[in-house]
Steps between C-alpha positions, in 0.01 A plus 500: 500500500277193592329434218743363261601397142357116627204622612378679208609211277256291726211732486523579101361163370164448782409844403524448137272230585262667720288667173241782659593528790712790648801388763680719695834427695570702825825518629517579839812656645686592157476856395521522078255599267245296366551287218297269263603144450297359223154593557597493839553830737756500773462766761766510753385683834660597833484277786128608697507479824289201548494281206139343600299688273794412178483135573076527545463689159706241319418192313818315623802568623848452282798421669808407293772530765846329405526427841311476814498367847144514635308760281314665742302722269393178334290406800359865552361514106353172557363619841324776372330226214746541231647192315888507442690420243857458563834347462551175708736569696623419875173582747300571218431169395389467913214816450361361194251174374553507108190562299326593857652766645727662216739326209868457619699524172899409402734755609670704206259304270282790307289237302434308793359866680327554174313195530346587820433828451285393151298230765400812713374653132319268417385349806375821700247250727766314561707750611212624735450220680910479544435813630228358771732235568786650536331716789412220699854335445646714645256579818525127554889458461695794494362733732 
């Protein structure tokens, strides 16, 4: 399963954090029933076959690979407006301006995903215009 032990650690403490509002994880590809993490809900789905309309309906896009080459659903969540937050790792750290496209965080470092996950709580505008940005980004230089 995806959607690991590290990964839960790093949502726990921005959702504890993120008082009223509801947050919902989707897990796309991984096939287990859903779970609650915190006040979180984690909701693991089977791969669609386009994943245009998942990456549109979210607020960002996690990625917390351990290791990666050139991340190519990366680019298409930020294509389709979607900021990214993900490990910084190999190509990734080529798709991505911090803070304008999507957060890079440490690989294997929960607290340092936690901290960018609470950002996109508390700083849903910003994560918008990541969003805005992170379209054009990649029209411009990874198309």
């Amino acid at each position: 399963m995806c959607f690991g032990l590290r990964i839960r650690k790093a949502i726990r403490l921005p959702v504890e954090n993120a008082v009223g509002k509801p947050v919902r994880f989707f897990a796309i590809g991984d096939k287990a029933p859903s779970e609650q993490v915190g006040t979180a809900k984690i909701e693991f789905l089977p791969c669609p076959d386009s994943l245009v309309e998942c990456y549109q309906a979210t607020d960002v896009y996690l990625h917390a690979a351990r290791a990666e080459t050139c991340g190519i659903v990366i680019t298409e969540a930020m294509a389709c407006g979607t900021p990214a937050v993900e490990t910084a790792l190999g190509g990734i750290l080529e798709q991505i301006v911090d803070g304008k496209t999507g957060f890079p965080f440490s690989a294997g470092d929960p607290d340092s995903s936690a901290g960018r996950l609470f950002r996109v709580f508390k700083e849903p505008h910003l994560v918008h215009r990541m969003g805005e940005s992170a379209a054009i980004h990649v029209e411009k230089r990874l198309s």
